[in-house]
N, C-alpha and C positions, 0 to 999 in steps of 0.2 A: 402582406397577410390580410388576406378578406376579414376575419373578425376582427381587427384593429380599425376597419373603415367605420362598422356599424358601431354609433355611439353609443355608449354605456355598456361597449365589449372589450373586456382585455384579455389576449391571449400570453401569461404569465410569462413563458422562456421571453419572448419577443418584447413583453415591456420591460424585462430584466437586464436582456440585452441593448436597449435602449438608452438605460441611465447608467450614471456615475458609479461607479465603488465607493458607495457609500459607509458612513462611520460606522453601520451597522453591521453590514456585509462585513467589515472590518474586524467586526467584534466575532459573527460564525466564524473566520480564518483563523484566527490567534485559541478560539476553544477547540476547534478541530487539531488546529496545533498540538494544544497540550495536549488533546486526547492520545493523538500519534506518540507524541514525546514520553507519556506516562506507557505506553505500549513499548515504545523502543528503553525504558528503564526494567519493565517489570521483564521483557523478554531473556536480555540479558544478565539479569538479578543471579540466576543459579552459578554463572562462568562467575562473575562478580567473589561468589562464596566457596564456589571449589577447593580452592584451598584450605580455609578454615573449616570446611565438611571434612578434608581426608583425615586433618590432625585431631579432631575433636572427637568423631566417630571413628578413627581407626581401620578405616574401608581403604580400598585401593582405587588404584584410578577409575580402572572398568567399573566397576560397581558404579559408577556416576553416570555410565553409559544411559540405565533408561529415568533416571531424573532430568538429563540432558535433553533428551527426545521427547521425553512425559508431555513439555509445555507447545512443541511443537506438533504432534499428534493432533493435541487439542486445539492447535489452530489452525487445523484444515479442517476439521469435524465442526467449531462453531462457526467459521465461514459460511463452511455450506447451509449450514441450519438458518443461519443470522440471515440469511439475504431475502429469502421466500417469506420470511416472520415479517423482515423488513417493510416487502413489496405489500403485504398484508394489515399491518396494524400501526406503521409510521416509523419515520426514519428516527424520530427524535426518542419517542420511547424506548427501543431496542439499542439505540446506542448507550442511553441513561444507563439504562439496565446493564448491561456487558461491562460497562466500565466499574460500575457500582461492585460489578460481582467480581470481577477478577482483583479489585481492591481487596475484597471479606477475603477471600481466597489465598491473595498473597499475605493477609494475616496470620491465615490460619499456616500455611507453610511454615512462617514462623514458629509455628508451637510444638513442630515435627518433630519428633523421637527416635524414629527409625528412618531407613532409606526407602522402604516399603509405602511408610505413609507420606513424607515430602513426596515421593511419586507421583504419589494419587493427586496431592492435592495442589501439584504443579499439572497434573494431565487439565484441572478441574480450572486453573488462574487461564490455563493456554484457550480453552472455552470460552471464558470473554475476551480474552485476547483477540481470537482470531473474528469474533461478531461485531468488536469494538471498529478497527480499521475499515472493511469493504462500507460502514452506514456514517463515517467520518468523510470518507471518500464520495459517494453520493450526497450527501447534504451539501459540501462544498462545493461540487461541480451543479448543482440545480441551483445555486445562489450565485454561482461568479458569471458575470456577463459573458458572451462567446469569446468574446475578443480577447482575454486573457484568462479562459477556463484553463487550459493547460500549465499555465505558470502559476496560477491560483492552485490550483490542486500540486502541483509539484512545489510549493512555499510551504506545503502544510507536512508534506512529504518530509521536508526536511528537520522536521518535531522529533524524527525515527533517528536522528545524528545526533541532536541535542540531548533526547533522552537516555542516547550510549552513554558520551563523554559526561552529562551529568551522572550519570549512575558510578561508572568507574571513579568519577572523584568521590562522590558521598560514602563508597566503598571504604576507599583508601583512608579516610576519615572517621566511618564510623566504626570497624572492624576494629581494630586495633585500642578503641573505648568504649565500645558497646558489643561487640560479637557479631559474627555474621546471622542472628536472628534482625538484627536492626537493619540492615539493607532492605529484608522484606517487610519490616514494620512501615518502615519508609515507601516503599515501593506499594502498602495497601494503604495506609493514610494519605496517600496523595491522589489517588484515582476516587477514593470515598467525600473528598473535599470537592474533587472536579467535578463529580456528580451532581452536588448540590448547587455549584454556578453553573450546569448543562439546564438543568432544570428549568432555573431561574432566567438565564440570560439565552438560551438557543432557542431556535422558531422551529416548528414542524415547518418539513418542507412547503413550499405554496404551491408546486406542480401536483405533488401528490395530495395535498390538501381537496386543489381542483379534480384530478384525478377519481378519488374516493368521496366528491361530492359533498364537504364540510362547510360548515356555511358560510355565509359569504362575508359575515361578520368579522368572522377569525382570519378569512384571507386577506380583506382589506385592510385588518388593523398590522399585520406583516408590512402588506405592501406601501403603506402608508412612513414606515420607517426608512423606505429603501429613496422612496420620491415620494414629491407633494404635487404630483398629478391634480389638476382639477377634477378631474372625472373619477378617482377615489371618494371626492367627496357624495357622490350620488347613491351611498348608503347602500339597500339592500335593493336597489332596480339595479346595480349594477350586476352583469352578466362576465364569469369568468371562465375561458376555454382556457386547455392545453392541446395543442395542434398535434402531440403525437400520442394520446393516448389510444384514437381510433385504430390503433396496428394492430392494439392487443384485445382489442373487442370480442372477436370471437375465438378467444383461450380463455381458459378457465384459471389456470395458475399461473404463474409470470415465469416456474422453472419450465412448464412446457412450451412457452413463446422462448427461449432464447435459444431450443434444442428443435424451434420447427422450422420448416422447410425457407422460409425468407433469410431467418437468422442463422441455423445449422451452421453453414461455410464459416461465416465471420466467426460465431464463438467455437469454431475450431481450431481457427487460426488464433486467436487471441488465446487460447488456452494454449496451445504449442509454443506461439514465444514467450511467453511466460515462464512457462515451466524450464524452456531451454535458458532463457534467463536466469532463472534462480539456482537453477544446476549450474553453470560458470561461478555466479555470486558465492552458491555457500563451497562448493569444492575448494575457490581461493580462497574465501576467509578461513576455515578451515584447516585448511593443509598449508599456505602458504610458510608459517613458520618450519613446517618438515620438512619442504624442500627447500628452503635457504641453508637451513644446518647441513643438510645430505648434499647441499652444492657448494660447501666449505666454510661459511659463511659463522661467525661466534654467534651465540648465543643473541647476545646483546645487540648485534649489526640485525641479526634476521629479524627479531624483533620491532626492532627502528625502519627496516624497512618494508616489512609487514602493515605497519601500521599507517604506511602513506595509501595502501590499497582504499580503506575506506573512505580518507583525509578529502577528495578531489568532490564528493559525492554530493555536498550542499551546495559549492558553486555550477556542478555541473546538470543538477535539476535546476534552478534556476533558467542558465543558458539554454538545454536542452528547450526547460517549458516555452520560455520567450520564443522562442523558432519555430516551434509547432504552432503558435497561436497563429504564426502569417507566414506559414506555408503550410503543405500537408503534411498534414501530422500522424500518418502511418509509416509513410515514407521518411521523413524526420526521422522517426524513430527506427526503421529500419538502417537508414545510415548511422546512427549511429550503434549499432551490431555491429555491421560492415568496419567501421572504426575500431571496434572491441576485436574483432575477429585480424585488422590486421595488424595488431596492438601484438595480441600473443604468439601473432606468426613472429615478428620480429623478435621479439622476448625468444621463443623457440630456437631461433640458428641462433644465436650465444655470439660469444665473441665482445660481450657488451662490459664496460669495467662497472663497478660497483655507481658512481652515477648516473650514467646514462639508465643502467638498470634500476635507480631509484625512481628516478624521472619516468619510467615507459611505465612501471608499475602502479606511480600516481594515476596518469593517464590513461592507463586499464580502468582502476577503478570508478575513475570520472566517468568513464564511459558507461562500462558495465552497470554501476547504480543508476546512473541519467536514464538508460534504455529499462532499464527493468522497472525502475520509479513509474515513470513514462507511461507503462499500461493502464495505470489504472485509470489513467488520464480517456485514453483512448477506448476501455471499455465503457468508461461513462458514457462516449459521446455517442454509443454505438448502438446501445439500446434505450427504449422508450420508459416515461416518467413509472408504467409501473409493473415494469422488469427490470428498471436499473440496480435496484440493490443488489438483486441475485445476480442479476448477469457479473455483477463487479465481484459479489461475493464468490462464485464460483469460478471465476478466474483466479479467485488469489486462493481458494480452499485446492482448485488442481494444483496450480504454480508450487505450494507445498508438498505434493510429492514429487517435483523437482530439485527441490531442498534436499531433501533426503536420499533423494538418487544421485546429486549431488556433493553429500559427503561419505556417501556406501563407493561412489564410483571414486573419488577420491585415496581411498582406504586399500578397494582394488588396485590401483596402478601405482600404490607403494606396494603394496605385497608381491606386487610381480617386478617390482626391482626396476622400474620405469625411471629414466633418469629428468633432471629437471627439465632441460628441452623439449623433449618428448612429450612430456605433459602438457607443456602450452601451445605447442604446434597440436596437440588434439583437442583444446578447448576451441580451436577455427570452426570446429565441424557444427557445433551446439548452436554458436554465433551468427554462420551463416546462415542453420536450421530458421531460427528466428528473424532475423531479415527476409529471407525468402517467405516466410508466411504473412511477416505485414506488405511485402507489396503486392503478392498475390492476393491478398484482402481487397488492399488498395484500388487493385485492376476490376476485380469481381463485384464489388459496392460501389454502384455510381448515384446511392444517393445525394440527392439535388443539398449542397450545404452542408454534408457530414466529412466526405473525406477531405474536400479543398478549405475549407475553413476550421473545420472542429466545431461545428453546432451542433448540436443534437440530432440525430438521424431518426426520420420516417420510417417505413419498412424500407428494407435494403432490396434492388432488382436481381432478381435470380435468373 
């Protein structure tokens, strides 16, 4: 790096990538965590009280239909918003804020009367919900050194497992002595508290600090926690670059740099496997219990083995992350599609007794969450310090209508009498859709350092 040579210059990715994971660095992973984790409880919060809504309110299932959907609408809508705000006014503010809000939020759902207004005010929690995750996921990938940015950002990832299983137990616990208004008391008092320690204890990014030109005061007292570099000590003669902000120099907005001609191809493909991603994800979670009972299966069994779908998902981010850090990590992650997709071909011809079907089903899921996790790993690396939000936000705001085409297509191929084979031999086509566009990414982007390692990419060769 030329500005690494001239003394009293540091170019931020590249001193970051230089030092240790330090206790600091330590400390953004474990808040980003909870952030995710308070995301993966409030998400799940309304499935959590379904039941206590049908008897207390007297509604039927369907009626839960658009409180179900309410929170997830609203997390592709503040996706999209949250990323360009992001790339604008700092990662650290707009994450504070998102989380602060969908805390008030899930209070106020608490105080809901009707099913009209839980609606509204789960469309309103899904808001921060969906701004909270893409500016948790860019902070942590601008702090973790290259070398383990992908297993750094998928550790954090797995906050969205912990915040399940914690949720369904505080459920099971608090419902039965306090009502199902306490799950979301719980579920807004926890994100209102985390706010106060984001504040306190997270940095604004240092790239985009550098980026948007802040002083130099505020960058060095960051970088100062990460290493005790000599050349921090030289105050305000020190000079601090970011090596990729020059891409986006001549764009005006960071949404029109990730939709212009360098970047187009990539964030086409990155928004395709995504979206095919999360359409396999939520159609199995989803449906999976419908077709175990429709494939003979009690109650009790479908349920047991249902639940190993998500169970493989933290160790298999984990694995996943480590492998992409040291080798290519589009490719990485296209293999494992490739794995998902030959996962439900074999699930598909049948013939399999109740274990072997436990076990392939685990192993789906390991797969399926590792590769879907995986993106956002991979859209961090993909654009520049200041289009990362948006690029990442608007990968995970489309990927959300693959959620939803993914449990409408779901719904479809029950109602046309689809038997369970049939169904997972046709989630191959989704899986393979999504391998094929990251390695087509892969072949297309031969920036110097992005695809073979997972650094941060320059502008991409067209």
């Amino acid at each position: 790096m030329e500005n690494q040579r001239i003394p009293g210059t540091i170019e931020v990715q590249s001193f970051i990538d230089g030092e240790r994971f330090s206790p600091y660095q330590w400390i953004i992973l474990i808040l980003c965590f909870l952030v995710v984790a308070a995301d993966g409880f409030d998400t799940a919060a309304i499935g959590f009280i379904a039941p206590s809504l049908i008897g207390d309110w007297g509604i039927t299932r369907a009626a839960l239909g658009p409180v179900m959907s309410a929170a997830l609408v609203g997390l592709g809508i503040g996706a999209l918003v949250a990323g360009p705000a992001a790339d604008r006014i700092g990662r650290k503010a707009v994450l504070a804020l998102s989380v602060f809000f969908f805390g008030v939020w899930s209070l106020a759902s608490a105080q809901a009367s009707s099913i009209e207004t839980l609606t509204a005010w789960r469309f309103l929690t899904g808001l921060g919900l969906g701004a909270a995750m893409p500016n948790a996921v860019t902070l942590m990938s601008e702090y973790a050194p290259a070398r383990i940015r992908a297993i750094a950002v998928n550790a954090m990832f797995c906050g969205f497992s912990v915040g399940l299983s914690i949720g369904g137990l505080c459920a099971a616990w608090l419902i039965p002595h306090f009502g199902w208004q306490s799950v979301l008391i719980a579920g807004g008092v926890g994100p209102i508290v985390l706010t106060v320690m984001l504040l306190v204890l997270l940095p604004e990014s240092a790239q985009f600090m550098v980026a948007r030109k802040r002083p130099v005061e505020k960058i060095t007292r960051v970088l100062r926690r990460i290493s005790d570099d000599p050349r921090l000590a030289a105050g305000s003669s020190i000079r601090f670059t970011a090596a990729d902000t020059h891409a986006s120099g001549a764009h005006k907005s960071s949404l029109g740099l990730i939709v212009s001609r360098p970047y187009r191809f990539g964030t086409s493909m990155l928004w395709l496997a995504y979206f095919m991603g999360l359409m396999i994800f939520y159609l199995l979670t989803n449906w999976l219990p419908t077709l175990f009972k429709d494939a003979g299966f009690s109650a009790e069994r479908a349920a047991l083995t249902t639940s190993l779908f998500p169970l493989g998902g933290i160790l298999g981010n984990l694995c996943l992350g480590w492998i992409m850090d040291r080798a290519n990590p589009r490719r990485v992650n296209a293999c494992a599609y490739v794995l998902a997709a030959a996962l439900v071909l074999t699930i598909g011809r049948g013939g399999l007794n109740q274990f072997w079907l436990a076990v392939l089903i685990f192993l789906t899921g390991t797969a399926v969450t590792s590769a879907v996790t995986s993106m956002s790993a991979l859209a961090a690396s993909f654009y520049p310090t200041t289009s990362r939000a948006t690029g990442v936000a608007w990968m995970l705001g489309i990927g959300r209508i693959g959620a939803v085409a993914g449990a409408m297509t779901g719904g479809l191929m029950m109602s046309m009498g689809l038997q369970f084979g049939a169904v997972f031999t046709m989630l191959a086509a989704p899986a393979f859709v999504a391998a094929f566009a990251l390695v087509a990414l892969s072949k297309r982007d031969a920036s110097p350092g992005s695809a073979a390692s997972g650094q941060i990419a320059s502008v991409p060769l067209d």
